[in-house]
Backbone as a chain_set.jsonl record, in Angstrom:
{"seq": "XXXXXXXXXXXXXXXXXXXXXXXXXXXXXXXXXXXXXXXXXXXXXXXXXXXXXXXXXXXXXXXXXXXXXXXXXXXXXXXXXXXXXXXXXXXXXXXXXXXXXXXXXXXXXXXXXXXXXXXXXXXXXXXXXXXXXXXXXXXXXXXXXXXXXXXXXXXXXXXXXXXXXXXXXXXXXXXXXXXXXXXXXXXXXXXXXXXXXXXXXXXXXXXXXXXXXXXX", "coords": {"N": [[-9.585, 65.957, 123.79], [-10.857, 66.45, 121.513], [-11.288, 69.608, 121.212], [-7.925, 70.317, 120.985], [-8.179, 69.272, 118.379], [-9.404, 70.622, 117.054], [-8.147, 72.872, 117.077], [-5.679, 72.231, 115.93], [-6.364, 72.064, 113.279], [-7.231, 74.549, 112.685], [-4.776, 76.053, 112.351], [-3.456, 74.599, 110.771], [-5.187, 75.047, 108.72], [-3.862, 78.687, 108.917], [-1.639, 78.317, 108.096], [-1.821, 77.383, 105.379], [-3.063, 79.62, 104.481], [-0.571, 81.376, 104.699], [0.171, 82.817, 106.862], [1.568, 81.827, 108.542], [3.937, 81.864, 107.93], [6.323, 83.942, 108.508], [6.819, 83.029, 110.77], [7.591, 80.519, 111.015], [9.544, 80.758, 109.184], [11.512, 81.692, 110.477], [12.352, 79.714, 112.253], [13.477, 78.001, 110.609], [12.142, 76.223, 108.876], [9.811, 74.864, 106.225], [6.809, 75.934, 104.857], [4.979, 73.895, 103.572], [6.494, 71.684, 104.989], [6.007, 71.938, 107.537], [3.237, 71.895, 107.162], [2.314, 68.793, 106.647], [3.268, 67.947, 108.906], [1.679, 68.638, 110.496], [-1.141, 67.479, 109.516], [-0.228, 64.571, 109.098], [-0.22, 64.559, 112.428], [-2.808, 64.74, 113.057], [-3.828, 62.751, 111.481], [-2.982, 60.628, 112.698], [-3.941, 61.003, 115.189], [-6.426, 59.718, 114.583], [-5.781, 56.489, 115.177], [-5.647, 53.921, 116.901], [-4.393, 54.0, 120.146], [-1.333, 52.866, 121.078], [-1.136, 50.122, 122.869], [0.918, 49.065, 125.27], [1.2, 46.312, 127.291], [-0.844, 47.473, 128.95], [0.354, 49.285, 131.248], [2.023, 51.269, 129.538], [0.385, 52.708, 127.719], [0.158, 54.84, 124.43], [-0.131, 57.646, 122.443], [-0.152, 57.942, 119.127], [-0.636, 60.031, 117.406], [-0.912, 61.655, 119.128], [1.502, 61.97, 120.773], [4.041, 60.518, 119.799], [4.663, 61.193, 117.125], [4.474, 64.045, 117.422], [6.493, 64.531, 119.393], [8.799, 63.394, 117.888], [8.799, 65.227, 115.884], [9.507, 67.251, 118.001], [12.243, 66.684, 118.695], [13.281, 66.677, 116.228], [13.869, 69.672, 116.288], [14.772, 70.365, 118.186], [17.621, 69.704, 117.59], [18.781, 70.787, 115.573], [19.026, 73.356, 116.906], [21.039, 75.274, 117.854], [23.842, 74.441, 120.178], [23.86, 75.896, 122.505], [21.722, 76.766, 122.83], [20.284, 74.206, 122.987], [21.158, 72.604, 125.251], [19.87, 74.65, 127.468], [17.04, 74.552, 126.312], [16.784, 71.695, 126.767], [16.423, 71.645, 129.903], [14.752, 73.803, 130.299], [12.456, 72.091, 129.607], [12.452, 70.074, 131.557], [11.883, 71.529, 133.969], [9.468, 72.827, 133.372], [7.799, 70.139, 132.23], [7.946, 68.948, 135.446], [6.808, 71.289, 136.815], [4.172, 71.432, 135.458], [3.352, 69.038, 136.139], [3.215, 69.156, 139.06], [0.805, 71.529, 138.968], [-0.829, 68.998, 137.467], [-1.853, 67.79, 139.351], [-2.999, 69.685, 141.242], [-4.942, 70.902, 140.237], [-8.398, 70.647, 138.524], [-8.961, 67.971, 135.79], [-10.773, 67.374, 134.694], [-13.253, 68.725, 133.785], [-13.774, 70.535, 130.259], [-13.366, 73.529, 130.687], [-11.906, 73.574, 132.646], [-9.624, 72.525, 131.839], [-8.746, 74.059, 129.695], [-8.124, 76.545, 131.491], [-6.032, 75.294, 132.782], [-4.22, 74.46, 131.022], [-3.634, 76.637, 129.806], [-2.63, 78.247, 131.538], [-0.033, 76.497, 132.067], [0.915, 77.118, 129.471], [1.668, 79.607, 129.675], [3.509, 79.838, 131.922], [5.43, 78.344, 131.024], [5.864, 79.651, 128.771], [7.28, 81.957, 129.987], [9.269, 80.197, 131.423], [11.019, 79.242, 129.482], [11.62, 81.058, 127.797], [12.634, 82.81, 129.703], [15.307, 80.763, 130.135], [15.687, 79.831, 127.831], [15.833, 81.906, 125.994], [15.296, 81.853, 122.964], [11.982, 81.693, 120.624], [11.729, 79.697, 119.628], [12.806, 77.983, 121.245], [11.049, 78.178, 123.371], [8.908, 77.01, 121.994], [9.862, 74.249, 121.682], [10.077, 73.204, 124.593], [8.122, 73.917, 125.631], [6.274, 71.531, 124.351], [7.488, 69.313, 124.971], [7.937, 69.048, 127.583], [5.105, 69.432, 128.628], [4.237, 67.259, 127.53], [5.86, 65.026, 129.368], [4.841, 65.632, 130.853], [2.817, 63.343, 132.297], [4.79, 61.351, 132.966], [6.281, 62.158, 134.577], [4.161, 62.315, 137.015], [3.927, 59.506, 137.35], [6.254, 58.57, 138.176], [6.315, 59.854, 140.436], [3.929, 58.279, 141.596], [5.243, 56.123, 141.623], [6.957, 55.99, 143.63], [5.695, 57.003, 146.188], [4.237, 54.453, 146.192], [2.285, 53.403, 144.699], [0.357, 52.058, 141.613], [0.394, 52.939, 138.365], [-0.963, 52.892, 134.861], [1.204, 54.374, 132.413], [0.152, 57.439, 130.404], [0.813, 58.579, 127.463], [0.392, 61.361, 125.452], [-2.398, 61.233, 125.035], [-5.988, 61.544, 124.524], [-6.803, 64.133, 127.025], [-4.184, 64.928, 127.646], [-2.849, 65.843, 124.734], [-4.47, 67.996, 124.302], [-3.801, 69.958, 126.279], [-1.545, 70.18, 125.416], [-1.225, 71.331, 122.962], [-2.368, 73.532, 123.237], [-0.469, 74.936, 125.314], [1.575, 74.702, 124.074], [1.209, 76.607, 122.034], [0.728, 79.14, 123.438], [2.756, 79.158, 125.106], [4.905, 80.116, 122.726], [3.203, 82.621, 122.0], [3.507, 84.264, 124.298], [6.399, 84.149, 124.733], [7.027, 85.29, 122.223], [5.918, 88.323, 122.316], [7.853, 88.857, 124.594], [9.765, 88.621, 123.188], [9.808, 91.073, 121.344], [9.108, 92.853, 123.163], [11.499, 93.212, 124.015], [13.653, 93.46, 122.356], [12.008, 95.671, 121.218], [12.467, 97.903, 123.347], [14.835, 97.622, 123.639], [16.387, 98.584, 121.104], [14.411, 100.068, 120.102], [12.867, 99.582, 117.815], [11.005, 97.183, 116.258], [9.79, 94.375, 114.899], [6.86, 94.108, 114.701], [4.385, 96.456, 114.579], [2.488, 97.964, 115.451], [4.299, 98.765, 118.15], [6.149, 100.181, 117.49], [6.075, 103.511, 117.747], [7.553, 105.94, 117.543], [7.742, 106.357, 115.026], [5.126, 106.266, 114.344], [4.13, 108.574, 115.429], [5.729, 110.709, 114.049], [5.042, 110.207, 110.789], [2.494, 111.331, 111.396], [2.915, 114.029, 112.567]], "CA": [[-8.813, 65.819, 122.565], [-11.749, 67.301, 120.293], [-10.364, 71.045, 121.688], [-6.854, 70.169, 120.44], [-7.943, 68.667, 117.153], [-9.844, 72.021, 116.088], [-7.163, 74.299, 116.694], [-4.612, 72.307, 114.958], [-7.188, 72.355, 112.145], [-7.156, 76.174, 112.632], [-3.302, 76.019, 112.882], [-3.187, 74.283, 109.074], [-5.569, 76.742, 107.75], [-3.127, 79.521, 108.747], [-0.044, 77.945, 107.462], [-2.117, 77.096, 104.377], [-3.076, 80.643, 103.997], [0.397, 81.919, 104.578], [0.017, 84.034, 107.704], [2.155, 81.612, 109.482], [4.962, 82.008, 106.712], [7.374, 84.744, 109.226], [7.255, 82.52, 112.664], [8.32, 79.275, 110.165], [11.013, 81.307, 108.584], [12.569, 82.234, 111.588], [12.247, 78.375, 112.598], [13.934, 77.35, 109.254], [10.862, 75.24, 108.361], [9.57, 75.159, 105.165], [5.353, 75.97, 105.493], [5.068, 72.37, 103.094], [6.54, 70.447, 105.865], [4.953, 72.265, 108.855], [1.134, 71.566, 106.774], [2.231, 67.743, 106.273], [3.337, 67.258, 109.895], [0.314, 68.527, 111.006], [-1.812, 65.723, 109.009], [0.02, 63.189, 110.02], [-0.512, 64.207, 113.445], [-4.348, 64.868, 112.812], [-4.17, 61.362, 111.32], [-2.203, 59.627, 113.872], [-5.155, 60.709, 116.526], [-7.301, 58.514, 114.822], [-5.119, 55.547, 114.885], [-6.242, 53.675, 118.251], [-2.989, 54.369, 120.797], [-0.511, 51.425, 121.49], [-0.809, 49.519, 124.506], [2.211, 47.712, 125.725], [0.733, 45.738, 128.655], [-1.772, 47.565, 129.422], [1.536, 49.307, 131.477], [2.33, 52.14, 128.788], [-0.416, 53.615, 126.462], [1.042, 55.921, 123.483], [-0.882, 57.64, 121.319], [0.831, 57.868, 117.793], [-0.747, 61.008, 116.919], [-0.564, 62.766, 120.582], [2.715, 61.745, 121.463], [4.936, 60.049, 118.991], [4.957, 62.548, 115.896], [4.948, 65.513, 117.891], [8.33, 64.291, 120.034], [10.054, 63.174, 116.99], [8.738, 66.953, 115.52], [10.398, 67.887, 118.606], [13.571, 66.147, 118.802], [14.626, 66.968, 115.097], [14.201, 70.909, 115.827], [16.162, 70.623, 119.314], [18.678, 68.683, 117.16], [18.545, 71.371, 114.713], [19.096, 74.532, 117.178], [22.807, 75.69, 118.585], [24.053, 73.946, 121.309], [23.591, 76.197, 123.707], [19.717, 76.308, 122.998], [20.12, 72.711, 123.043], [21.035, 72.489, 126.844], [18.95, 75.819, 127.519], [16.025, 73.941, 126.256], [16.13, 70.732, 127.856], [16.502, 72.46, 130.95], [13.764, 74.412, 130.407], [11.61, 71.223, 129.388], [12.356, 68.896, 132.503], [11.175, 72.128, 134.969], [8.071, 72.988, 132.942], [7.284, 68.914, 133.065], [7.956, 69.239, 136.953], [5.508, 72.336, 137.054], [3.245, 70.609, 135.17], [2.902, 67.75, 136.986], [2.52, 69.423, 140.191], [-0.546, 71.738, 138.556], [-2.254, 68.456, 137.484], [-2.197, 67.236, 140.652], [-3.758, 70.68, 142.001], [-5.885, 71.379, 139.249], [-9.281, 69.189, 137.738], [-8.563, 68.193, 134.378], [-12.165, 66.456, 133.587], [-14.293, 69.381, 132.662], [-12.985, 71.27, 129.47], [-13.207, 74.428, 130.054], [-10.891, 73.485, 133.86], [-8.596, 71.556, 131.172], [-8.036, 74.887, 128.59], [-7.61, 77.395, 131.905], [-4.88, 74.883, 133.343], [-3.388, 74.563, 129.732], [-3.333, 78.437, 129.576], [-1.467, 78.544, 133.011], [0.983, 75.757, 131.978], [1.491, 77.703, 128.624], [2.119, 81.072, 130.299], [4.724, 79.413, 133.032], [6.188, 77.667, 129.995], [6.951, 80.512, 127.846], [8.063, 82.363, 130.78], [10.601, 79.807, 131.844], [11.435, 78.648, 128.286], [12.014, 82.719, 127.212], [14.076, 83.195, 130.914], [15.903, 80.325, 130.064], [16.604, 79.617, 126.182], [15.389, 83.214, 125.314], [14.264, 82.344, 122.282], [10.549, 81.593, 121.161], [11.803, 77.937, 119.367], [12.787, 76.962, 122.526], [9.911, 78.248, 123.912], [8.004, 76.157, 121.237], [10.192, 72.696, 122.09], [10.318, 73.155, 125.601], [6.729, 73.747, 126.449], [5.694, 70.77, 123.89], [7.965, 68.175, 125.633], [7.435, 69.444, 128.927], [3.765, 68.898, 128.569], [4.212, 65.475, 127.224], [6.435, 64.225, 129.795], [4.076, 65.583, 132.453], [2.774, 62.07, 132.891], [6.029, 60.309, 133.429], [7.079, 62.785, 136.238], [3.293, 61.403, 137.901], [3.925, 57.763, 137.572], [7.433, 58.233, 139.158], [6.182, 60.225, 141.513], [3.242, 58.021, 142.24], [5.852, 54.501, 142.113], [7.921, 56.807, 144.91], [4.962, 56.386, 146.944], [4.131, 53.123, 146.033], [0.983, 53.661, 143.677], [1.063, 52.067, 140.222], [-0.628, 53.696, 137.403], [-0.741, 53.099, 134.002], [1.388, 55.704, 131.763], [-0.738, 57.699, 129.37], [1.606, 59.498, 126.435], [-0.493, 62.19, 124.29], [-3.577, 60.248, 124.979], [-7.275, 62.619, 125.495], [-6.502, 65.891, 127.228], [-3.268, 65.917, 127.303], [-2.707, 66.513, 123.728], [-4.96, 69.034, 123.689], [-2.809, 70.82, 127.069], [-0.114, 70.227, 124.895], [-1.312, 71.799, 121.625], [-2.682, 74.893, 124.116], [0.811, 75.052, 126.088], [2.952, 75.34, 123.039], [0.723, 77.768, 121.355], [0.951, 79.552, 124.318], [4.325, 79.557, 125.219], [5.203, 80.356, 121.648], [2.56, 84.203, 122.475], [4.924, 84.644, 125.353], [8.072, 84.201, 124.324], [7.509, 86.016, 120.849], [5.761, 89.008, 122.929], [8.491, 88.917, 125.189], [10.86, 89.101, 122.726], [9.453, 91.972, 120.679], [9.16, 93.913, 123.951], [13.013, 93.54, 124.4], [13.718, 94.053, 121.196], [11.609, 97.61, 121.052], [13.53, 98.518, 124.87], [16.602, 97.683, 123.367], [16.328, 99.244, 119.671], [13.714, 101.312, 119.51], [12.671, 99.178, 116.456], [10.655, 95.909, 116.799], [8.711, 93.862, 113.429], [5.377, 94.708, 115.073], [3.795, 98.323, 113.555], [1.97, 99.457, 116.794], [5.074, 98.889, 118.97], [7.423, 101.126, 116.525], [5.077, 104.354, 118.2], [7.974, 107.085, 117.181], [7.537, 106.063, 113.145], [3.657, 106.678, 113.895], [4.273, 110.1, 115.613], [6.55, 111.5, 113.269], [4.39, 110.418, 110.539], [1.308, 112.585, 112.086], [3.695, 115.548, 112.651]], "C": [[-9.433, 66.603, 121.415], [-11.027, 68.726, 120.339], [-8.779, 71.116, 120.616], [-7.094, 70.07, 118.495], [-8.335, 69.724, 116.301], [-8.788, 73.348, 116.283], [-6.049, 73.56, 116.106], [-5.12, 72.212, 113.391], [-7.005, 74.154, 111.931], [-5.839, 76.504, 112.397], [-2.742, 75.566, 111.084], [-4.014, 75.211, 108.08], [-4.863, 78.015, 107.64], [-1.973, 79.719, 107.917], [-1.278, 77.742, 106.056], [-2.823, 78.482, 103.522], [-1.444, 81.816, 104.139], [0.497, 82.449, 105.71], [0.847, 83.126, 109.077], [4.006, 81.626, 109.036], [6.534, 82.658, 107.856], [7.472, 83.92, 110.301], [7.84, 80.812, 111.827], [9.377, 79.252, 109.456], [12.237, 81.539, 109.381], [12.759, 80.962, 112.152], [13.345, 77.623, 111.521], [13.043, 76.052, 108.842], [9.537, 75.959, 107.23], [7.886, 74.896, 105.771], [4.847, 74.521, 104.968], [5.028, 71.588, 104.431], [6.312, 70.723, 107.147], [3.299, 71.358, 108.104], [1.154, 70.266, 106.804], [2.534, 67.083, 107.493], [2.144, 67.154, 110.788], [-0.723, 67.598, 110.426], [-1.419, 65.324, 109.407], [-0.294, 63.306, 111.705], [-2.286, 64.247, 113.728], [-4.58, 63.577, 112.466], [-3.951, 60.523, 112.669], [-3.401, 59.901, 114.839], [-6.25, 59.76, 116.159], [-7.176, 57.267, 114.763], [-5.746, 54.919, 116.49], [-4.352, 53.86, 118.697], [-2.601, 52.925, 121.254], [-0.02, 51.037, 122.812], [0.119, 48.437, 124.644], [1.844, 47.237, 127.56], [-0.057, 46.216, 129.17], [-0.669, 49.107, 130.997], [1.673, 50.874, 130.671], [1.672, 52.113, 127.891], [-0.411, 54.842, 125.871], [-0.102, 56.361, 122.585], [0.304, 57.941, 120.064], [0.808, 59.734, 117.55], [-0.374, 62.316, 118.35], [0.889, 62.736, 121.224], [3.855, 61.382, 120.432], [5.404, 60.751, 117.864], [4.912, 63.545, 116.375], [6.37, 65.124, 118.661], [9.395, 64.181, 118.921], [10.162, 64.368, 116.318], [9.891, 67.863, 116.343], [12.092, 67.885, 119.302], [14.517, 66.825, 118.027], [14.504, 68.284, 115.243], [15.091, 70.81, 117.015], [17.504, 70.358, 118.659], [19.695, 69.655, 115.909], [19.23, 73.027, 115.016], [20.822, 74.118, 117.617], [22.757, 74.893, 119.885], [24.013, 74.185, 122.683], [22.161, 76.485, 123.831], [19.493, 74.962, 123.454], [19.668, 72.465, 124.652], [19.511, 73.401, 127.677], [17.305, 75.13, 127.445], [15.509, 72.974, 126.737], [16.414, 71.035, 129.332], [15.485, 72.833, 131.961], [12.615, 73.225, 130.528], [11.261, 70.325, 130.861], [11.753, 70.448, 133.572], [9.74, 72.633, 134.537], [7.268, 71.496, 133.105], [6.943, 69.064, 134.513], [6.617, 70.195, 137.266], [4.087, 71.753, 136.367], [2.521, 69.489, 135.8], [2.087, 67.968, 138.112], [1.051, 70.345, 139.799], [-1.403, 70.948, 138.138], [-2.697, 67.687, 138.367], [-3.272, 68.835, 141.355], [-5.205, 71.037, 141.201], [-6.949, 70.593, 138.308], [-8.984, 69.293, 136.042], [-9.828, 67.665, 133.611], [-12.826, 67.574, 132.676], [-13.268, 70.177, 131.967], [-12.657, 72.726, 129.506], [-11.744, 74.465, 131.47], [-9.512, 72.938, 132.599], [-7.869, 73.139, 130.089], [-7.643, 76.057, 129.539], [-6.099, 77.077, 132.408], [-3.831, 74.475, 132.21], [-2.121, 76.011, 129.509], [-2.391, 78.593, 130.366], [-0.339, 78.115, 132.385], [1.784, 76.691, 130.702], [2.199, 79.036, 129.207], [3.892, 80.676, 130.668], [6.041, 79.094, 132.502], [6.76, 78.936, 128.702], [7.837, 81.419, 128.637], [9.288, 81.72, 131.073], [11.772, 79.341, 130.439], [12.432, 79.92, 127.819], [13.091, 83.257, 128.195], [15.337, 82.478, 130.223], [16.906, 80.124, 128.934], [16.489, 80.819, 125.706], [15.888, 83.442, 123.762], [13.053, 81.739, 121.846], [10.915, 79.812, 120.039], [12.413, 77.105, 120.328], [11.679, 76.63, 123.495], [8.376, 77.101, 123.235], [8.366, 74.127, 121.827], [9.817, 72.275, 123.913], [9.182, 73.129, 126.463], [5.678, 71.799, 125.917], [6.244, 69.459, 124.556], [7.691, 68.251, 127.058], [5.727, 68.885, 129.685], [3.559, 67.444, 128.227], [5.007, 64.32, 128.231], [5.634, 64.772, 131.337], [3.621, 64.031, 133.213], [3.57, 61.007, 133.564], [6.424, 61.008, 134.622], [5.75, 62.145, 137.343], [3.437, 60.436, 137.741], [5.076, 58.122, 137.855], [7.347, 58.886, 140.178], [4.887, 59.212, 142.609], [4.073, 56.501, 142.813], [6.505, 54.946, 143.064], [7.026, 56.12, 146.051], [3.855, 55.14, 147.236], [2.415, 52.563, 145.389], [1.228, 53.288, 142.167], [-0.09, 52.183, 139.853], [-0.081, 53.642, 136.045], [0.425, 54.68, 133.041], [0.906, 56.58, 130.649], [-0.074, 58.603, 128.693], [0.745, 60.341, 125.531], [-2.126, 61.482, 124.17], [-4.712, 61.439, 125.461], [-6.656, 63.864, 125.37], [-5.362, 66.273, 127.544], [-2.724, 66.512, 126.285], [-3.32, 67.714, 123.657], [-4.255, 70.144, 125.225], [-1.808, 70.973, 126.274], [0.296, 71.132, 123.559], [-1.709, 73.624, 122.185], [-1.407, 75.706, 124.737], [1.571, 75.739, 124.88], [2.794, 76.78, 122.161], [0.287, 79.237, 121.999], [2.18, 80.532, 124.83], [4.809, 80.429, 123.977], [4.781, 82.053, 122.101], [3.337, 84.694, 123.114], [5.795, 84.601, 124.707], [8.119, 85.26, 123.02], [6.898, 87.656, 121.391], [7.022, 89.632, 123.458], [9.789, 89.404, 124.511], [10.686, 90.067, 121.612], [9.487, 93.51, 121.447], [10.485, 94.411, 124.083], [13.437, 94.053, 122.92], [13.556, 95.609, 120.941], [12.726, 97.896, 122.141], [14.56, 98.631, 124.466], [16.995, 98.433, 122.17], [16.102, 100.346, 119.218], [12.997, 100.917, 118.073], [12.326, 97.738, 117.028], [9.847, 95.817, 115.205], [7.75, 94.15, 113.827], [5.153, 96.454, 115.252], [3.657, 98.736, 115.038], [2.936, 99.641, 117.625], [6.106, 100.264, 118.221], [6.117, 102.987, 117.036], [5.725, 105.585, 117.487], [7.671, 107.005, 115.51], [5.994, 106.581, 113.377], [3.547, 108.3, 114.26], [5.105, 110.783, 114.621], [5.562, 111.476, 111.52], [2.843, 111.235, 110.247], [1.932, 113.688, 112.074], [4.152, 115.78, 110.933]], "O": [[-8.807, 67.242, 120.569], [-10.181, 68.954, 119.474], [-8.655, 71.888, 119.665], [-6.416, 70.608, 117.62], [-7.902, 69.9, 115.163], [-8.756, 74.448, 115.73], [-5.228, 74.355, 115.648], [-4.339, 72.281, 112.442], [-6.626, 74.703, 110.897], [-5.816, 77.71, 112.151], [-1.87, 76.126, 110.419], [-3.678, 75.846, 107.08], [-4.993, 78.632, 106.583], [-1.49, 80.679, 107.317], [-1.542, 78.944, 106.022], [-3.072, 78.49, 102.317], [-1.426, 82.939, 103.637], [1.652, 82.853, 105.576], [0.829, 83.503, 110.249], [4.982, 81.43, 109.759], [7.565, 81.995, 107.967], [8.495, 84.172, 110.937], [8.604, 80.119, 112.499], [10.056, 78.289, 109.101], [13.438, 81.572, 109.113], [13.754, 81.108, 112.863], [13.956, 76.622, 111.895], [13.544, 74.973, 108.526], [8.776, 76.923, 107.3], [7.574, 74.118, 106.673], [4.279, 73.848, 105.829], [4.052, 71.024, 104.926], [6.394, 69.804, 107.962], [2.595, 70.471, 108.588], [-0.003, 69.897, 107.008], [2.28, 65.88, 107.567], [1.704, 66.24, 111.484], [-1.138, 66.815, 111.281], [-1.819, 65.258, 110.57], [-0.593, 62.27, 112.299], [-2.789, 63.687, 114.702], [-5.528, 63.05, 113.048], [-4.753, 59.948, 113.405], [-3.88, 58.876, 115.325], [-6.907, 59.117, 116.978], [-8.15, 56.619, 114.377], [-6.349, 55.753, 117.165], [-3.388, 53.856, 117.932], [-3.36, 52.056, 121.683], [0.924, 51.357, 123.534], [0.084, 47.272, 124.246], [2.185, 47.751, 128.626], [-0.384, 45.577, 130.169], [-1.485, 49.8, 131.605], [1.337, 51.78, 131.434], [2.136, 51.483, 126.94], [-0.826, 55.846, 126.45], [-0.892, 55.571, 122.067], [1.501, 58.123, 120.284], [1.771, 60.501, 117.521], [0.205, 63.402, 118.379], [1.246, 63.5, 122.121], [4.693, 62.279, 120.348], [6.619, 60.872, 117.703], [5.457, 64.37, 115.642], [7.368, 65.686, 118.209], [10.521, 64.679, 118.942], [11.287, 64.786, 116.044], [10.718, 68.676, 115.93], [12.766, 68.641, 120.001], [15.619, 67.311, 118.28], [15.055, 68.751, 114.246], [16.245, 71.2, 116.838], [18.504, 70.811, 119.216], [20.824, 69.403, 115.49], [19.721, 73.772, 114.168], [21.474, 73.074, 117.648], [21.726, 74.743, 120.541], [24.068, 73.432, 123.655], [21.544, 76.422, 124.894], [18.589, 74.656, 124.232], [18.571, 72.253, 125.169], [18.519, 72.923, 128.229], [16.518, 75.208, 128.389], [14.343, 72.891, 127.125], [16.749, 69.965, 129.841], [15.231, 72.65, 133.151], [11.841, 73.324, 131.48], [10.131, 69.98, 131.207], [10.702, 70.017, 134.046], [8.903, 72.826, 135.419], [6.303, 71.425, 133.866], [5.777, 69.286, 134.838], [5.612, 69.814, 137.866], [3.028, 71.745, 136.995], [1.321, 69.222, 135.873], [0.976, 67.511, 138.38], [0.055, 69.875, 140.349], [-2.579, 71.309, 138.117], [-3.712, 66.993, 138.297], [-4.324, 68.597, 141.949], [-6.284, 71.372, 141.69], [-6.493, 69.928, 137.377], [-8.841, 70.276, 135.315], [-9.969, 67.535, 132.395], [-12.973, 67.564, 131.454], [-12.216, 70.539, 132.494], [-11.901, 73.239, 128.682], [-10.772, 75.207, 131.333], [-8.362, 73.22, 132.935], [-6.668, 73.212, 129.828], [-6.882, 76.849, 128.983], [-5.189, 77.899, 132.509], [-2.676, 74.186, 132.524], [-0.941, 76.28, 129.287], [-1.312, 79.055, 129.996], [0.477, 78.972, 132.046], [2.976, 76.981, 130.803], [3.397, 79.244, 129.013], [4.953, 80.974, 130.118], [7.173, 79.289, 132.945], [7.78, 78.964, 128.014], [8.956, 81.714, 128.217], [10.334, 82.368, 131.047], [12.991, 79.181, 130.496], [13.632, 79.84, 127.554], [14.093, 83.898, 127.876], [16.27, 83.149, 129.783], [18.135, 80.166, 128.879], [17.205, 80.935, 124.711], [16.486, 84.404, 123.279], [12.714, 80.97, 122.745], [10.027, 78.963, 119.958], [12.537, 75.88, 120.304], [11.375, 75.614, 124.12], [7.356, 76.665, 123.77], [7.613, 73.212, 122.159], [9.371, 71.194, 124.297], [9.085, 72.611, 127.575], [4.894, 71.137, 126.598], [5.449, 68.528, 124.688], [7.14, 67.29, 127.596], [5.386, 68.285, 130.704], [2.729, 66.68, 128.718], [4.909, 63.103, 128.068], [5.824, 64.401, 132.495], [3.963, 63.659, 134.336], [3.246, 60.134, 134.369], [6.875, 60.41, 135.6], [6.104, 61.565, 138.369], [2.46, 60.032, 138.371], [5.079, 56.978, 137.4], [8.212, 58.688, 141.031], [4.814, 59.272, 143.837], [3.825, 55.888, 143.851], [6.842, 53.951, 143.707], [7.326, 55.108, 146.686], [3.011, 54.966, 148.114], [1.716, 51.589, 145.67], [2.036, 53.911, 141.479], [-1.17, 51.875, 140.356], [1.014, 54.153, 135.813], [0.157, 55.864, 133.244], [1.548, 56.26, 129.649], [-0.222, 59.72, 129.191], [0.332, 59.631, 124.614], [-2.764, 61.352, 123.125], [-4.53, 62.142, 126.455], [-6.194, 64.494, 124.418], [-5.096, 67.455, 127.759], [-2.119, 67.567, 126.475], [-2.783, 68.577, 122.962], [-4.342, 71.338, 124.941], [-1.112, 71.977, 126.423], [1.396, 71.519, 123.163], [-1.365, 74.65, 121.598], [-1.334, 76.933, 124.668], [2.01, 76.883, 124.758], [3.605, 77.623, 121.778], [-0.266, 80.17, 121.418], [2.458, 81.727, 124.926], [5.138, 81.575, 124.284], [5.687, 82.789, 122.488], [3.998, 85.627, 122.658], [5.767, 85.428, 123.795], [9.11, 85.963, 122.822], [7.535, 88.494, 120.752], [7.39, 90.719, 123.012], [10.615, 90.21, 124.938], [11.544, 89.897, 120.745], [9.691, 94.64, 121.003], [10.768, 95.601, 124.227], [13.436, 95.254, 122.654], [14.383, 96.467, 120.63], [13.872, 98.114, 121.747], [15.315, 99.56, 124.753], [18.093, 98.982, 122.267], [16.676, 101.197, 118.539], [12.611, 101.792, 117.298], [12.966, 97.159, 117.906], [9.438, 96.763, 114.531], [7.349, 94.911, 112.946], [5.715, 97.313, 115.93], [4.36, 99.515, 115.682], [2.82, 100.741, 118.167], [6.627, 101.166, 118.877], [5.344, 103.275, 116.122], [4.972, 106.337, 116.868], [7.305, 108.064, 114.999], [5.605, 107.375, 112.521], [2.994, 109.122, 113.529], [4.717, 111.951, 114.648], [5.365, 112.575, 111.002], [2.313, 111.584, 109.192], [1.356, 114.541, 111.4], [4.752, 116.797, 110.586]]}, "num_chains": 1, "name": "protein.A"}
């Protein structure tokens, strides 16, 4: 969870220096209420997480304010992102699941390469699917959070019961890795198509004929 908690510290310093200003514009989210969701979810981790029976343990800050973060932008996009996205979300879960069954999640640095993966897979299928990078943002963050629920129905299948653990530890911090992840991909992805298709992309070094003609 420590991992997670310093890059969304790093993540409010950006937005609080501005330099996250263009990927929040294109979001329609004001940088204010990006910097204030992030506190609260920086707070919420140190809240102890809510155990209902011992049965379902939530964290507030790992799970609960990032879903409702990610509800009201699904809620927010076109309808055909809408679908597009939860789509995308329930097969990145699925993939998820099965990588933390293959993959150790104790030591940290096994926990930020199988993050990395999940993020990759996740902007890939997010960018195939919703192609574009705020789906890629919802789709990897729910995806990752509902990894646990696809293992406890896969483990009550075979007749194994296991607590459910929501944003609790390391998966917040897969989850804060994944999205920030996915997000690289997808906005990559769609800069490359962009240039292919244009000839004109917002990123300088990609625009190559503006730098040659310049020189000449």
């Amino acid at each position: 969870m420590y991992i997670g908690m310093i890059i969304l510290g790093i993540f409010l310093i950006l937005i609080a220096s501005g330099l996250m200003g263009r990927l929040l514009d294109s979001w329609e989210i004001r940088e204010s209420s990006a910097f204030m969701v992030c506190l609260l979810i920086l707070g919420g981790l140190f809240i102890a997480p809510i155990n209902i029976a011992d049965s379902v343990i939530v964290s507030i800050g790992g799970f609960i304010i990032p879903m409702i973060v990610f509800i009201w932008m699904l809620f927010r996009a076109k309808r055909y992102e809408i679908v597009r996205t939860i789509v995308a979300a329930l097969v990145i879960g699925i993939v998820s699941g099965i990588l933390a069954f293959n993959f150790p999640l104790d030591a940290e640095a096994a926990l930020i390469e199988t993050s990395l993966l999940i993020g990759i897979i996740a902007g890939g299928i997010a960018f195939l699917i919703g192609r574009t990078r705020r789906g890629a943002f919802i789709s990897a963050g729910i995806g990752v959070l509902f990894t646990n629920i696809f293992i406890f129905l896969y483990m009550l299948i075979i007749g194994i019961n296991i607590p459910i653990l929501l944003g609790t530890g390391n998966q917040f911090t897969a989850m804060i890795i994944a999205v920030i992840t996915a997000v690289f991909v997808a906005e990559v992805a769609g800069e490359v198509l962009e240039y292919a298709k244009e000839g004109k992309t917002d990123v300088r070094f990609l625009n190559i004929d503006d730098y040659v003609n310049k020189v000449e």
